[in-house]
DOROFI-885817 format. One record per residue (C-alpha): residue in one letter; residue number from 1; x, y, z. Coordinates in Angstrom, 2 decimals. Example, Ala and Ser with C-alpha at 12.3 -4.5 7.8 and 13.67 -1.06 7.14 Angstrom:
residues 2
[A; 1; [12.30; -4.50; 7.80]] [S; 2; [13.67; -1.06; 7.14]] 
***
This chain:
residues 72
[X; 1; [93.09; 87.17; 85.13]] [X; 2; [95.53; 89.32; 83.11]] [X; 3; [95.57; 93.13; 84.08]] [X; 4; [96.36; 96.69; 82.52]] [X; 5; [95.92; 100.04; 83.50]] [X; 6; [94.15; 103.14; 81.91]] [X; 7; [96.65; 106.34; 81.22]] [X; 8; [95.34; 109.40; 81.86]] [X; 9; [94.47; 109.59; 77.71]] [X; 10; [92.27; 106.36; 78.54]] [X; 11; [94.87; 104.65; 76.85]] [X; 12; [96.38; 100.94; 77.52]] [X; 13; [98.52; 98.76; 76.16]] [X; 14; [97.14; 95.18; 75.39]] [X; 15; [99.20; 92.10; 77.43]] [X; 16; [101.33; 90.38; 75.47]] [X; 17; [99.72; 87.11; 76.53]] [X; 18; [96.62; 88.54; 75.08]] [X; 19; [98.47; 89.70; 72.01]] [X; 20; [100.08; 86.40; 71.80]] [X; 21; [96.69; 84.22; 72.03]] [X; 22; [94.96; 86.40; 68.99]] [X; 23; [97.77; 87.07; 67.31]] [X; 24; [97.44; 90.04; 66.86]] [X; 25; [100.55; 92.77; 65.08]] [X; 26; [101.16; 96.24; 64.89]] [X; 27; [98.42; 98.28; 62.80]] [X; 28; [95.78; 95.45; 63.11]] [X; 29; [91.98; 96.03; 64.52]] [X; 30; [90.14; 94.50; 67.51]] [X; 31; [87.00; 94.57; 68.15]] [X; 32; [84.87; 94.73; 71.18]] [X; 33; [81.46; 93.06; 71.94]] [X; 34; [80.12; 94.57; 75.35]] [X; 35; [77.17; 91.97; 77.14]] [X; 36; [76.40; 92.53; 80.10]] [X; 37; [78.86; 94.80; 81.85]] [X; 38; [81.43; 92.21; 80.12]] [X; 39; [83.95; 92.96; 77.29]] [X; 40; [85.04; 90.36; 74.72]] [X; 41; [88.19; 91.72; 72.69]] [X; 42; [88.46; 90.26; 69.31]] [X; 43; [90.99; 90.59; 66.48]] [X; 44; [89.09; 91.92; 63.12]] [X; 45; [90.14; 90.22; 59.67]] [X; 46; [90.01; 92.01; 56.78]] [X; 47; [87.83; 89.38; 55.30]] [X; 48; [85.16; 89.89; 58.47]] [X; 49; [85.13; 93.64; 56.84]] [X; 50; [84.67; 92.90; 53.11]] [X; 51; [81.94; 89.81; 54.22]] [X; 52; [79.86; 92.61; 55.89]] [X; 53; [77.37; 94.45; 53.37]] [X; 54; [76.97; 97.46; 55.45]] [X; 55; [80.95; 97.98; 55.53]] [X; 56; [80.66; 100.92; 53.57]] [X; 57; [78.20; 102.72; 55.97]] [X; 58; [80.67; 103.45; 58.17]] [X; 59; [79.09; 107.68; 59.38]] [X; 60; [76.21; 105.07; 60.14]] [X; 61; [78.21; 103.41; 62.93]] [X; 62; [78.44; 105.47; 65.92]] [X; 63; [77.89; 104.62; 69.55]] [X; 64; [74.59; 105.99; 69.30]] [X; 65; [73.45; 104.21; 65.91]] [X; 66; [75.08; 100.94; 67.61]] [X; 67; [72.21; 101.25; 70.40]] [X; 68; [69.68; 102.45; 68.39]] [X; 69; [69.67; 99.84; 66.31]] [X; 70; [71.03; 96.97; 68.23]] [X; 71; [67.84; 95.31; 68.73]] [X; 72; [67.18; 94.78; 65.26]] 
***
């Protein structure tokens, strides 16, 4: 298992092993899928954005509007 800590701003910084594995680079997005008291950190192409329709919505995508409407 590959550990980092929380800074008192809730802040960490991402392994390099992990970094490594999704190649990920200064100024790119990850994502994060949360099942089941279990994270999955992804990195987030640009083409993953322009493929979804509802890109544009984006004061549509809070925490609250990703429960609300997460069974549907």
């Amino acid at each position: 298992m590959i550990r980092s800590r929380l800074t008192s701003k809730s802040q960490t910084t991402i392994p390099q092993a992990v970094r490594a594995t999704l190649g990920l680079q200064p100024g790119d997005e990850i994502g994060y899928v949360v099942e089941n008291g279990q994270v999955i950190l992804t990195r987030v192409s640009a083409a993953a954005e322009q493929d979804d329709p509802f890109a544009t919505f984006s004061e549509w995508n809070s925490v609250a509007d990703q429960h609300a409407y997460a069974g549907l």
